[in-house]
C-alpha positions in Angstrom: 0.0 0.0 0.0 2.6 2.6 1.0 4.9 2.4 -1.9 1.6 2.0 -4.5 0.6 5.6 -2.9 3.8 7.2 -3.3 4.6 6.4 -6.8 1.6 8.7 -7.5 2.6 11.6 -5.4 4.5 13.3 -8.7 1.4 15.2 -8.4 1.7 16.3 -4.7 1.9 20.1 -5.6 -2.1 20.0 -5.7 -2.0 19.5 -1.7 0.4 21.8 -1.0 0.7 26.1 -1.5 2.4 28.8 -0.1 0.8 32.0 0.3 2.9 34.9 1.9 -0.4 35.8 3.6 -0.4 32.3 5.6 1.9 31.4 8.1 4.6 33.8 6.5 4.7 32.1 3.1 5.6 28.9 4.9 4.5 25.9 2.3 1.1 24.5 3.8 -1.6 21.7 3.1 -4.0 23.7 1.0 -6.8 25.2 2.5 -5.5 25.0 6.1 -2.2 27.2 8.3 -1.0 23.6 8.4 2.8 24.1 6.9 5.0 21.2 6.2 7.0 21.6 8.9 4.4 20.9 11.3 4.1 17.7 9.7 7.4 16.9 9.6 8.0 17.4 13.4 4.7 15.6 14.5 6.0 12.3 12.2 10.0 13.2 13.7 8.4 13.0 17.5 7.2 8.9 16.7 3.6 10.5 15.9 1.8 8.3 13.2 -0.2 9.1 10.4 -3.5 7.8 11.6 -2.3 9.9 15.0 -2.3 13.2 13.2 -5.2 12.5 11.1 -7.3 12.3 14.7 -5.6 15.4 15.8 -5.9 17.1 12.7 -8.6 15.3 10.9 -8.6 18.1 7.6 -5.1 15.9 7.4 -5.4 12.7 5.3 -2.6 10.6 4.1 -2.1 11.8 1.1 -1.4 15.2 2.5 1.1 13.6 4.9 2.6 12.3 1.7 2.4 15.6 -0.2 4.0 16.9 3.0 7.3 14.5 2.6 7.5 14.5 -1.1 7.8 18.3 -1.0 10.6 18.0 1.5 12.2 15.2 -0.4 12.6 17.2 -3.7 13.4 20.2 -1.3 16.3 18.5 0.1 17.1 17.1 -3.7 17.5 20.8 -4.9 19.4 21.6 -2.4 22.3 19.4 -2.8 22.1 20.0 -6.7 22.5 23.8 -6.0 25.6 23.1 -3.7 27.1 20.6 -6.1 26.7 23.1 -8.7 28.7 25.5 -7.2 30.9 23.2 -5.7 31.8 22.1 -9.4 32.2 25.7 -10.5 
């Protein structure tokens, strides 16, 4: 189940905006002042998906894995930018 979900999350952009009006242009779950972040620290404290879905039930799974595909390609950017200039 988890791996059939995430090969579809090339589209995870539609869960996700950033809006300098909402939580100072931090990247959120559409429609909510629910930024990645957030996400990120509830799963890094041993929280579970179906844990922050009852705390938070506008958060399904598939915002949870909007949440760490966004970071993932984040993360990916990152190191390309520093390799770039690394290279230079």
């Amino acid at each position: 189940m988890y791996w059939s979900t995430t090969k579809h999350m090339n589209n995870y952009r539609e869960y996700i905006s950033i809006n300098p009006n909402i939580r100072f242009g931090k990247p959120c779950i559409k429609n909510t002042r629910i930024c990645i972040a957030d996400i990120l620290i509830w799963l890094a404290s041993g929280m579970s998906y179906e844990e922050i879905s009852i705390d938070f039930p506008q958060i399904k799974t598939e915002h949870i894995l909007a949440a760490l595909t966004f970071a993932a390609n984040r993360e990916q950017a990152i190191k390309t930018i520093i390799n770039d200039k690394t290279a230079a």
